[in-house]
KELO-416460 format. One line per 4 residues: their letters; for each residue x, y, z of N, C-alpha, C. Coordinates in steps of 0.02 Angstrom, whole numbers, plus 32768, in hexadecimal, padded with zeros to 4 digits. Layout:
<rs>
A> X:Y:Z:X:Y:Z:X:Y:Z; ... .
</rs>
This chain:
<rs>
XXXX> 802A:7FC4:8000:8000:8000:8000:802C:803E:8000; 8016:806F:7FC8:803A:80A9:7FBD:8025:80CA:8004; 8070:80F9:801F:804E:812A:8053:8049:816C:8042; 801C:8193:8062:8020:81D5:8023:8046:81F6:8060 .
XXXX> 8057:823D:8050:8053:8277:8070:803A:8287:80A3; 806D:828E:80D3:803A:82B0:8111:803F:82FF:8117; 8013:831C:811C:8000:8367:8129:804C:83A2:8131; 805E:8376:8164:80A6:8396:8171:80D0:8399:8156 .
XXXX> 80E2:835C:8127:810C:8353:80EE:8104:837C:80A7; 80B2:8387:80A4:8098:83B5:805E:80C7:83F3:8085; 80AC:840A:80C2:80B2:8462:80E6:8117:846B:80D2; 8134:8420:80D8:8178:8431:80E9:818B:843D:80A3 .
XXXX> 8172:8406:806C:8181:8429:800D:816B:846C:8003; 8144:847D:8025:812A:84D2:8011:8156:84D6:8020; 815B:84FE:8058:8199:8520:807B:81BB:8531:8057; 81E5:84E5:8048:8230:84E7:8032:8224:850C:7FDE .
XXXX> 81EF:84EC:7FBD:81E4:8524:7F8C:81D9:8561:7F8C; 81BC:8575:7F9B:81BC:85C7:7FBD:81F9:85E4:7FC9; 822A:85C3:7FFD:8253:85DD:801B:827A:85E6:7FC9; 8298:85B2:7FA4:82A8:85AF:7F79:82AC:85EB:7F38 .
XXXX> 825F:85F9:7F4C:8242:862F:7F0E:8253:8665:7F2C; 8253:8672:7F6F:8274:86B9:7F7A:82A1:86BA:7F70; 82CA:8685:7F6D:8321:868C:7F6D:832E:86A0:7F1B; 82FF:8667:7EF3:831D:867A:7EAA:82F2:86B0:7E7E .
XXXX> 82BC:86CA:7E9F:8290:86FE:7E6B:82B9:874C:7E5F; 82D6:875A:7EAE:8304:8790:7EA4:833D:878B:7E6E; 8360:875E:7E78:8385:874B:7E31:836F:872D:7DF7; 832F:872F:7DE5:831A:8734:7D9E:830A:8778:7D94 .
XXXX> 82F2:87A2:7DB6:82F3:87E5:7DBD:831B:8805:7DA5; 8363:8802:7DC8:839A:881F:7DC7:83C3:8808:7D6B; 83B6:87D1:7D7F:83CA:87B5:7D2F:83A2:87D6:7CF0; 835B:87E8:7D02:8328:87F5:7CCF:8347:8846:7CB2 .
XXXX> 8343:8864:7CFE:8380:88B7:7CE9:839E:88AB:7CCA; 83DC:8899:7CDA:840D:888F:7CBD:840D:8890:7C7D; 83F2:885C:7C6B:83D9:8847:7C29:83C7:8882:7BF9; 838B:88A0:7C0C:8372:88E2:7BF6:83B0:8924:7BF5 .
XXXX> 83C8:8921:7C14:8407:895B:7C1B:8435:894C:7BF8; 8440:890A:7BEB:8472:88FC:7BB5:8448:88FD:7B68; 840A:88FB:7B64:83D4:890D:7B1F:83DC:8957:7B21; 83CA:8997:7B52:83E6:89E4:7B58:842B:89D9:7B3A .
XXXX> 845A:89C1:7B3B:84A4:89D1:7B27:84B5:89B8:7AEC; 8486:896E:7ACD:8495:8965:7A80:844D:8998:7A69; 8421:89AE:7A60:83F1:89E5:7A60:8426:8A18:7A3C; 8449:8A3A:7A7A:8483:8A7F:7A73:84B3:8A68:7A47 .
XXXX> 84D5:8A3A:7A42:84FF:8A12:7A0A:84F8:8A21:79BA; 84C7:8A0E:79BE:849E:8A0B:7978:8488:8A43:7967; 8470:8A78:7995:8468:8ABA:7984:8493:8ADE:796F; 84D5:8AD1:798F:8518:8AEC:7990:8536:8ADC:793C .
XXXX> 8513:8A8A:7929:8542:8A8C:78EE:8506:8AAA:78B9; 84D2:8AA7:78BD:84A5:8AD3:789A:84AB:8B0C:7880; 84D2:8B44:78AC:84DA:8B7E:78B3:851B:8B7D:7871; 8548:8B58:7890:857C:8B55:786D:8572:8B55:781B .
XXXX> 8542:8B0A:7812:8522:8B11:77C0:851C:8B54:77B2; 84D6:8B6E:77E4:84CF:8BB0:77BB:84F9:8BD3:77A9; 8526:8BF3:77D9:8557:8C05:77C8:859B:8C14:7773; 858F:8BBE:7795:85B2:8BB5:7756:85A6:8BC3:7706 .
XXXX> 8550:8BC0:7700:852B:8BE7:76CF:8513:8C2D:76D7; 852B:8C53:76FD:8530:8C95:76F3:8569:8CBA:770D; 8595:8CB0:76DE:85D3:8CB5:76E7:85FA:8CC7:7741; 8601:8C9A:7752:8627:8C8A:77A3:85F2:8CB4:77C8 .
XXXX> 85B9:8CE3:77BB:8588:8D18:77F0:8574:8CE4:7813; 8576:8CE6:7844:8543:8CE1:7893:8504:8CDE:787F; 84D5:8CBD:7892:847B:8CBF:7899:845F:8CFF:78BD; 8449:8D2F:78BD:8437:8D6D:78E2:8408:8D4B:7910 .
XXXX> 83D9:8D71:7934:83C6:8D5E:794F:8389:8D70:7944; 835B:8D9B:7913:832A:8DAA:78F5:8325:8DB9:78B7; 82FB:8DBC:7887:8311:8DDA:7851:82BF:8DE5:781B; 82C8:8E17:77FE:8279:8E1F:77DF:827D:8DEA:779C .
XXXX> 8251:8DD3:777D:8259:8DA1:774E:8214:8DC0:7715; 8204:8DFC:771E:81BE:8E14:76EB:81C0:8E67:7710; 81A7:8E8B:76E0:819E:8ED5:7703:816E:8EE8:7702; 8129:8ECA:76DD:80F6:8EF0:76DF:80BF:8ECA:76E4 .
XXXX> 8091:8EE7:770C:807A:8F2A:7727:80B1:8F27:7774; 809D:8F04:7799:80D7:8F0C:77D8:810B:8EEA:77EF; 8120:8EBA:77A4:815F:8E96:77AC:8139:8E5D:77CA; 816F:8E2B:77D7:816C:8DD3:77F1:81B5:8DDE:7803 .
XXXX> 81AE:8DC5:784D:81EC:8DCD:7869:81FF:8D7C:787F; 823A:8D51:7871:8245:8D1B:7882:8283:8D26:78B7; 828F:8CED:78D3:82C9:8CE3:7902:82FA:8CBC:78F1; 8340:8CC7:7915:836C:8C96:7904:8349:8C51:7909 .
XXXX> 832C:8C3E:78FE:830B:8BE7:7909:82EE:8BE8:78BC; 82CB:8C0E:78C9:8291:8BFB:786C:82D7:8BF7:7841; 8314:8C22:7858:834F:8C39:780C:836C:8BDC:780E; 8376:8BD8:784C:839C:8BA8:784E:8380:8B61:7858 .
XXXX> 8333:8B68:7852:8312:8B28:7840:831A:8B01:7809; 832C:8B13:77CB:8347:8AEA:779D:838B:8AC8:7799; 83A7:8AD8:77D9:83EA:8AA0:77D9:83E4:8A8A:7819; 83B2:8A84:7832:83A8:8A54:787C:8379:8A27:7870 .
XXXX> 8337:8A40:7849:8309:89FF:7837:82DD:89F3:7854; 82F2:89CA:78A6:82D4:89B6:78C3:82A9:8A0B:7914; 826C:8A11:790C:8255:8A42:7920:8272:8A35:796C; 826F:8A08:7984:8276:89DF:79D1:82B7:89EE:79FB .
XXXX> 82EC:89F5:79C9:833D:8A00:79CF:832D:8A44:7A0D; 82EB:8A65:79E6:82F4:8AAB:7A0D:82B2:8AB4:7A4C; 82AC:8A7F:7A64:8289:8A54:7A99:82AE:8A49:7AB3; 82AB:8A67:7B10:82DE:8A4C:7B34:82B4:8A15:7B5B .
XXXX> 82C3:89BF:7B60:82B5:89A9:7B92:82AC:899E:7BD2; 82C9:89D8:7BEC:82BA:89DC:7C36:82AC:8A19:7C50; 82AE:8A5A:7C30:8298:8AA6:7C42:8252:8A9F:7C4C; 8238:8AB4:7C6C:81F0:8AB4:7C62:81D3:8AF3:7C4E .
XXXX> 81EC:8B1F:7C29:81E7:8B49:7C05:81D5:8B33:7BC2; 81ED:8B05:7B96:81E3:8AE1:7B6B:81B4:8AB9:7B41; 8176:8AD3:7B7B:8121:8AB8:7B61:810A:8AEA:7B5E; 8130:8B27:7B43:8116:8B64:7B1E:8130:8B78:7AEC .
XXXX> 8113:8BB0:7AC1:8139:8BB7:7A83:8152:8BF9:7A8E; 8188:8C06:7A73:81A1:8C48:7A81:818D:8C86:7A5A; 819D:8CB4:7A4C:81A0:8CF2:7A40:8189:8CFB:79F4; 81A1:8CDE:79D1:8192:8CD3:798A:816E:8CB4:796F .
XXXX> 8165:8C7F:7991:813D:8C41:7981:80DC:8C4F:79A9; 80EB:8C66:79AE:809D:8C76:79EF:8082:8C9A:79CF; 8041:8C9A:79B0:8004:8CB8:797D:7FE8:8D0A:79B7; 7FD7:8CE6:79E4:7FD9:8D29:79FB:800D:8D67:7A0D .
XXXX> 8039:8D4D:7A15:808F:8D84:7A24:808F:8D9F:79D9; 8092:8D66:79B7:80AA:8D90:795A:8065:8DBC:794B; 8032:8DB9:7969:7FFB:8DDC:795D:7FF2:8E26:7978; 8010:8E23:79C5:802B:8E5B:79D6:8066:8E7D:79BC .
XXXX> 8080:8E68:798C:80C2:8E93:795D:807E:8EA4:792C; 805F:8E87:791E:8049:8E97:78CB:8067:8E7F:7891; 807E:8E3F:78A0:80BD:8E1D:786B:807C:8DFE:784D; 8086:8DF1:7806:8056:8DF0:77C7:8044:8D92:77EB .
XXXX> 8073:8D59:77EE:806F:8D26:77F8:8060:8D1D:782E; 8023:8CFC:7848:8018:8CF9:7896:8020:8CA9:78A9; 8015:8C75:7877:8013:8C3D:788B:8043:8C04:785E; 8082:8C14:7874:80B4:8BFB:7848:80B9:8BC3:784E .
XXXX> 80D4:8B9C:7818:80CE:8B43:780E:80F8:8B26:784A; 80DD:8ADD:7849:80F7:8ACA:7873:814B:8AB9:7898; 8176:8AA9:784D:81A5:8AB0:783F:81E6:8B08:7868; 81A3:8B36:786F:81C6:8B70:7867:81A7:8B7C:78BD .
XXXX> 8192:8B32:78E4:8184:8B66:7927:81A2:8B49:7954; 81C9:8B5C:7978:81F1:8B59:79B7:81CE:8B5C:79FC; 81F9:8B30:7A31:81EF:8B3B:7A7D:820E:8B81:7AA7; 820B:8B88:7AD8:8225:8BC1:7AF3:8261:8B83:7B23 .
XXXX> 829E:8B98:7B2D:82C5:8B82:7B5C:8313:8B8C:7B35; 832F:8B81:7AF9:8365:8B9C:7ADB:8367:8BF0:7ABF; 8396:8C01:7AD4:83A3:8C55:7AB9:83E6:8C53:7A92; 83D8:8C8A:7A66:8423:8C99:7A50:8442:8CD8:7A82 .
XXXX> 8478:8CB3:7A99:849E:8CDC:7AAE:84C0:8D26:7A99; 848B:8D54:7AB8:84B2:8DA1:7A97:84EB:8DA8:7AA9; 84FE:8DCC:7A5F:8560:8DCB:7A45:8566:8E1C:7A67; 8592:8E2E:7AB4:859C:8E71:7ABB:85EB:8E8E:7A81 .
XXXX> 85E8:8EC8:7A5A:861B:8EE5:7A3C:8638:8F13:7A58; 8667:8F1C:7A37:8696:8F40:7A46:8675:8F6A:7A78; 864E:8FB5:7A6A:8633:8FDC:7AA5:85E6:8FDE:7AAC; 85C0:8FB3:7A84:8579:8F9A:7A98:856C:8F4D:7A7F .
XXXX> 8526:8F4C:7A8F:852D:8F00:7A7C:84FE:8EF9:7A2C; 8520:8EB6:7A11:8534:8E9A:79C9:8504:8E78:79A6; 84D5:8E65:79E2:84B5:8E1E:79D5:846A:8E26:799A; 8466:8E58:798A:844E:8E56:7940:8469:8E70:78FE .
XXXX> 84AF:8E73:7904:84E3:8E5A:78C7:84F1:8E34:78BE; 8507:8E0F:7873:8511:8DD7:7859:8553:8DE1:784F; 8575:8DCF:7883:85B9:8DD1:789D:85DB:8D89:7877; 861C:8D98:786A:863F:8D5E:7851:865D:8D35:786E .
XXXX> 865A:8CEF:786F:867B:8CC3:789F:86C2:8CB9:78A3; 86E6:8CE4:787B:871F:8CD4:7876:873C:8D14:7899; 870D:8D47:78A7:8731:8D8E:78D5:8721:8D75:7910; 870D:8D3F:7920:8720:8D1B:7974:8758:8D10:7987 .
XXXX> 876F:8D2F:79BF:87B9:8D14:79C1:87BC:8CE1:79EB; 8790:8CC4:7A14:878B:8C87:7A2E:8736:8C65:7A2F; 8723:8C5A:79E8:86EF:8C3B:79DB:86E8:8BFD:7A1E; 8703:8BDE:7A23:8702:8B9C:7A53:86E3:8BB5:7A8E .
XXXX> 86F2:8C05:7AB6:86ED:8C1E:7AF1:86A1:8C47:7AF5; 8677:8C47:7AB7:863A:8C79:7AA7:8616:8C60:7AA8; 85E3:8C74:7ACE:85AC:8C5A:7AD4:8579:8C52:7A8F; 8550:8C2D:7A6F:853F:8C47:7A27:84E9:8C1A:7A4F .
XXXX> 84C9:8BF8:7A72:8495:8BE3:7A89:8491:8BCB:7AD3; 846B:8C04:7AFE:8459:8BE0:7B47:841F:8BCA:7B52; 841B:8BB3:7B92:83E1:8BA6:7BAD:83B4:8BE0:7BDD; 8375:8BE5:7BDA:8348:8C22:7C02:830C:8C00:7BFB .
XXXX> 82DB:8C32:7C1E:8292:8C34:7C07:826E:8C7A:7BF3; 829C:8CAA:7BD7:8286:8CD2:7BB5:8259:8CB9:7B8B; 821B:8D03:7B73:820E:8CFE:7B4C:8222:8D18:7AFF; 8253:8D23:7AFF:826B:8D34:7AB5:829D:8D09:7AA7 .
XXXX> 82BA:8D1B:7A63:82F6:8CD6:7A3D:833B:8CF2:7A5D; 8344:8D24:7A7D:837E:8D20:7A95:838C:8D35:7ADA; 83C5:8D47:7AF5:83CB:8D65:7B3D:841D:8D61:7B4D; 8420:8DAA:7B81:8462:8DB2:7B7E:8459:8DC5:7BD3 .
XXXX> 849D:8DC8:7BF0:84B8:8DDF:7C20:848E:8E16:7C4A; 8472:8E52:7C23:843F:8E6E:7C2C:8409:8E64:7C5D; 83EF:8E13:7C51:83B1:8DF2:7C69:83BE:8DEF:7CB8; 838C:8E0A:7CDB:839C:8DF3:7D15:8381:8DA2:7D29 .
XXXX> 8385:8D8B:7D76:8370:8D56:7D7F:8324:8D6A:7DA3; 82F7:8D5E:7D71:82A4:8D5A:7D8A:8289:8D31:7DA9; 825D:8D38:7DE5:824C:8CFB:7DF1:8212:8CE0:7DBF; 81D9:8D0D:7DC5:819D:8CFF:7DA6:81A9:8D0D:7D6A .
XXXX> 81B5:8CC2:7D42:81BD:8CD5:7CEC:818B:8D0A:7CDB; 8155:8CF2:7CE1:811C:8D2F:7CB0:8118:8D63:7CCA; 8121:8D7B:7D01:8123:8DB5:7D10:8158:8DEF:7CD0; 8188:8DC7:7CB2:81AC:8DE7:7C80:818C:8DE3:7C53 .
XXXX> 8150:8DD6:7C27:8117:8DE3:7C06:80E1:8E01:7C11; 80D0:8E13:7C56:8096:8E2D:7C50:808A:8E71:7C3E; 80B1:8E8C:7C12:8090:8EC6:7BE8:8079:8EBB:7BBD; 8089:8E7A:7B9A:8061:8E55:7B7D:8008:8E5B:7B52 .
XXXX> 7FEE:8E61:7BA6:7FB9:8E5F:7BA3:7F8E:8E12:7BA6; 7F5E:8E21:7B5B:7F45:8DD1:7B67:7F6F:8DB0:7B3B; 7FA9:8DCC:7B15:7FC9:8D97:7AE9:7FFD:8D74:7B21; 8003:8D90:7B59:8029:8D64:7B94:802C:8D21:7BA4 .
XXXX> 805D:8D05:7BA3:803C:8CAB:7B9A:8049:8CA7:7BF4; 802C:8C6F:7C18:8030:8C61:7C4F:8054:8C22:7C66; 8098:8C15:7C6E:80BB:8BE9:7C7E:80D2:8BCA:7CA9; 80BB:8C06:7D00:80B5:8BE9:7D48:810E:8BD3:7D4D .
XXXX> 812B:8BE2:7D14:8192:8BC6:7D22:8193:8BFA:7D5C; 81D3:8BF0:7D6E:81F7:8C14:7DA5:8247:8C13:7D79; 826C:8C46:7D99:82A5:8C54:7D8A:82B2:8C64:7D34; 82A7:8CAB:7D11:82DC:8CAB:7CE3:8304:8C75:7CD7 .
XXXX> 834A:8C84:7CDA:8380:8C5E:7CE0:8383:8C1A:7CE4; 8355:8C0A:7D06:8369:8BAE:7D18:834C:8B93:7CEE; 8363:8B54:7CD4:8364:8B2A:7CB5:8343:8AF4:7CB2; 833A:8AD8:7D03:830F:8AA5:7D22:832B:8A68:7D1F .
XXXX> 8381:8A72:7D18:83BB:8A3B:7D22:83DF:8A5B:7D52; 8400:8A16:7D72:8421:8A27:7DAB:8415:8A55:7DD0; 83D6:8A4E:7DF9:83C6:8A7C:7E2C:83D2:8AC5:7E14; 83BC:8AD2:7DC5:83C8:8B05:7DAE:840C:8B37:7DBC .
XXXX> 843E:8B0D:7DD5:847B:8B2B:7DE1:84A8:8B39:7D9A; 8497:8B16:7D66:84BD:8B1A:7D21:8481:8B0B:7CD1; 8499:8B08:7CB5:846B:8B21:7C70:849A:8AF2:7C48; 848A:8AF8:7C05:84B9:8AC9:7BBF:84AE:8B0C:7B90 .
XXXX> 84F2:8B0C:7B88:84F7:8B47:7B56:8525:8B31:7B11; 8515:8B34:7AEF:8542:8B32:7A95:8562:8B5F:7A82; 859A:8B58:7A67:85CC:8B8A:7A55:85EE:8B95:7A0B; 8606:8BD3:79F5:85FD:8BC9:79C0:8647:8BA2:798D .
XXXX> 8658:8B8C:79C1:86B5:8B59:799B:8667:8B0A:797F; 8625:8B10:798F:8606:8ABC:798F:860D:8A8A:79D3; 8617:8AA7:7A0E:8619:8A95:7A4B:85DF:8AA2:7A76; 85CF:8A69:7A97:8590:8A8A:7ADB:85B3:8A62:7B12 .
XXXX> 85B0:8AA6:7B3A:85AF:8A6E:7B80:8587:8A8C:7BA8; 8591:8A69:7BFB:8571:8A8C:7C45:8598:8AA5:7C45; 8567:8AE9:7C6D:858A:8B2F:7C7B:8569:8B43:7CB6; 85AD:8B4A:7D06:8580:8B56:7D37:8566:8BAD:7D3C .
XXXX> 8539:8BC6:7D41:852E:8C05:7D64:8560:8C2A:7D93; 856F:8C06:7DCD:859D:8C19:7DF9:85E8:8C20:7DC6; 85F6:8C02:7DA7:863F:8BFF:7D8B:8641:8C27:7D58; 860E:8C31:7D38:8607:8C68:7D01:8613:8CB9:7D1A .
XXXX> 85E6:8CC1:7D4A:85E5:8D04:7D81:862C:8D14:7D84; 8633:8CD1:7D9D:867B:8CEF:7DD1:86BA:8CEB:7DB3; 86AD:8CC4:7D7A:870E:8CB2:7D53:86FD:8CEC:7D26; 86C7:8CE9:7CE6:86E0:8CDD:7CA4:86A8:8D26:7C96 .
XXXX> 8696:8D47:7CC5:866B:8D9F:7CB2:869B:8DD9:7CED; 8692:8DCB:7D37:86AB:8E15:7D3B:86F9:8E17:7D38; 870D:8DDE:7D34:8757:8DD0:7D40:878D:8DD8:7D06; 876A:8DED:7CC6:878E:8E00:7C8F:87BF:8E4E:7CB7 .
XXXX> 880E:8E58:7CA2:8838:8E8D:7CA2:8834:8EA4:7C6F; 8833:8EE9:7C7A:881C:8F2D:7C53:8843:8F2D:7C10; 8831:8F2D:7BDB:8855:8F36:7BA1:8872:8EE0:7B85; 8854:8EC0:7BA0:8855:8E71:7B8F:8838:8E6B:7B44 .
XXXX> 883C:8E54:7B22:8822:8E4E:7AE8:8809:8E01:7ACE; 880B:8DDE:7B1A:8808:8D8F:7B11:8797:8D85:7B07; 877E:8D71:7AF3:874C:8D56:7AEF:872C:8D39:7B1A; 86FB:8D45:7B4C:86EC:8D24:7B74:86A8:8D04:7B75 .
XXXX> 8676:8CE3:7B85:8647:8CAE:7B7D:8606:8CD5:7B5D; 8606:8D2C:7B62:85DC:8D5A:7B4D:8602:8D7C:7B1A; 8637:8D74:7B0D:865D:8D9E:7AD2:8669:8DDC:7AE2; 8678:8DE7:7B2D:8672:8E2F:7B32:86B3:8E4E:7B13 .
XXXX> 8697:8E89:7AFF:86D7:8EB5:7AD2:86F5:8EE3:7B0B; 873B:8EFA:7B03:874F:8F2A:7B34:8725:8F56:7B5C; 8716:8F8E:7B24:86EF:8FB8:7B59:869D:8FA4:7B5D; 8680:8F7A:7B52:8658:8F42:7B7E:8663:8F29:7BA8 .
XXXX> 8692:8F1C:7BC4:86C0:8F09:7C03:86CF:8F31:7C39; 86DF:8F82:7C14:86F2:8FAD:7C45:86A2:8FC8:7C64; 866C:8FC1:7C36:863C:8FDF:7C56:8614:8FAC:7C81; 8626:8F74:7C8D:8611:8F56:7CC7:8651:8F59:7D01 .
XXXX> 868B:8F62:7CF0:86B5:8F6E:7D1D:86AC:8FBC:7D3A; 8690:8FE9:7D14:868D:902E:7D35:8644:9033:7D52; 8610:8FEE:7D60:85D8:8FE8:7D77:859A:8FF4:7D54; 85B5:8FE8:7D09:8561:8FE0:7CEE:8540:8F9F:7D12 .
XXXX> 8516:8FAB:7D30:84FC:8F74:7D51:84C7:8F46:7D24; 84A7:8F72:7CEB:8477:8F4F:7CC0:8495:8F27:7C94; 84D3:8F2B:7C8C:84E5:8EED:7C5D:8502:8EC1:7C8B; 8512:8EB4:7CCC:851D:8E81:7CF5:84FB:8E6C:7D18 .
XXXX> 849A:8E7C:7D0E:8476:8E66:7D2B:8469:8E0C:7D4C; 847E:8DF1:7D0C:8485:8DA1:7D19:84AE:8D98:7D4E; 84DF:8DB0:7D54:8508:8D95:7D7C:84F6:8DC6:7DDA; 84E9:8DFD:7DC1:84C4:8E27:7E05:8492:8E14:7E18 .
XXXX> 845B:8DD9:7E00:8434:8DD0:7E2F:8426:8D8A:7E23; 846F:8D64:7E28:846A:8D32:7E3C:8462:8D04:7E76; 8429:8CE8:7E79:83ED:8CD7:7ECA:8443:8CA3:7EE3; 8445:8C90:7F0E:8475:8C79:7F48:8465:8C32:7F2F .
XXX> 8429:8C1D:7F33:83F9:8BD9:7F2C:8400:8BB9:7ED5; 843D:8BF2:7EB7:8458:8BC6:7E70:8495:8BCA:7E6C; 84BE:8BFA:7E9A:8501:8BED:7EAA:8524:8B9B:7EBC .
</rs>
């Protein structure tokens, strides 16, 4: 005669399963990030060599970061994404998997935002519409900033060190140094009005990797990597010497340099109100 199970013996297999599942669900978790953060960094990869194509078909220029594509009656304004959608392909690349900014459409792509420009196209193909969570990194020059010139990649003097795509939750296609750290994303839309989209994010800046302490940024040598916040602040923006001419992760030009060293505070906003809790 088979003996079955006694009561206590079922209670003691739970248990040990349970106990089990707490032990291993956190590390499918942790593994599942991971995973996704390494999809954010081939994402930036691929953007990075994208850029480059373009590039390469309009003679070595940079992707701007806006640009009108019709003039009349009030123009159609596209973003670096629509230019550079024909050498990326895939719409998704510019989908970050783990921002949660990213189940919205950004600035260009949003029927009501292009409606508040008065841009002729309000409901652009599918091909031509983007998430919000990658920016192009504004290029600062020599004594203002660059980042809607179609600058040449070869007047980089350390392409490898430039930022050319970060991570945010702005709502527009690009963002620079400028930006402070917000808490309430939409609150930076609500002049908006009703074309205001409602996204309940927190933090500008963060990313929604690594305890929002670092971001994945692409560069323009065809490189992405992690980039912490804290290390950016503190090495590679106020710490440039005066009359340096080296390139640093914003491209700042000399006297772009001197006017955050003589306390323009609005172009070192990123780094001036950086919360403690992403240090």
């Amino acid at each position: 005669m088979k003996r079955a199970f006694t009561l206590i013996e079922l209670l003691v297999v739970i248990a040990i399963i349970a106990i089990l599942a707490a032990i291993l669900f956190p590390v499918f978790a942790q593994a599942k990030a991971a995973a996704k953060a390494t999809a954010s960094l081939s994402n930036m990869k691929q953007l990075a060599i994208g850029n480059h194509i373009y590039s390469a078909d309009y003679d070595d220029m940079r992707v701007i970061r806006n640009s009108f594509v019709s003039a009349a009656p009030n123009g159609d304004e596209y973003s670096w994404k629509q230019l550079i959608a024909p050498y990326v392909k895939n719409t998704d690349m510019l989908a970050d998997p783990v921002n949660a900014i990213a189940k919205f459409p950004d600035f260009h792509s949003d029927p009501a935002m292009r409606a508040l420009f008065g841009w002729n196209t309000l409901n652009l193909p599918n091909n031509l519409k983007f998430k919000r969570g990658y920016n192009l990194a504004n290029i600062w020059g020599a004594s203002w900033f660059a980042d809607g010139s179609a600058l040449s990649l070869t007047s980089f003097e350390s392409p490898a060190t430039v930022y050319a795509i970060v991570e945010s939750k702005v709502v527009w296609s690009d963002i620079g140094t400028y930006y402070p750290w917000i808490q309430n994303v939409d609150s930076d839309t609500s002049w908006m009005g009703g074309a205001a989209p409602v996204t309940g994010t927190q933090w500008i800046w963060s990313s929604d990797k690594w305890s929002g302490k670092a971001f994945v940024a692409a560069y323009w040598d065809g490189h992405a990597k992690r980039m912490a916040h804290s290390a950016h602040c503190g090495k590679n923006f106020m710490n440039q010497p005066n009359g340096s001419s080296t390139y640093d992760e914003w491209n700042m030009g000399d006297a772009a340099k001197q006017r955050v060293l003589s306390g323009d505070t609005w172009m070192n906003s990123y780094c001036s109100t950086l919360p403690n809790q992403f240090k």
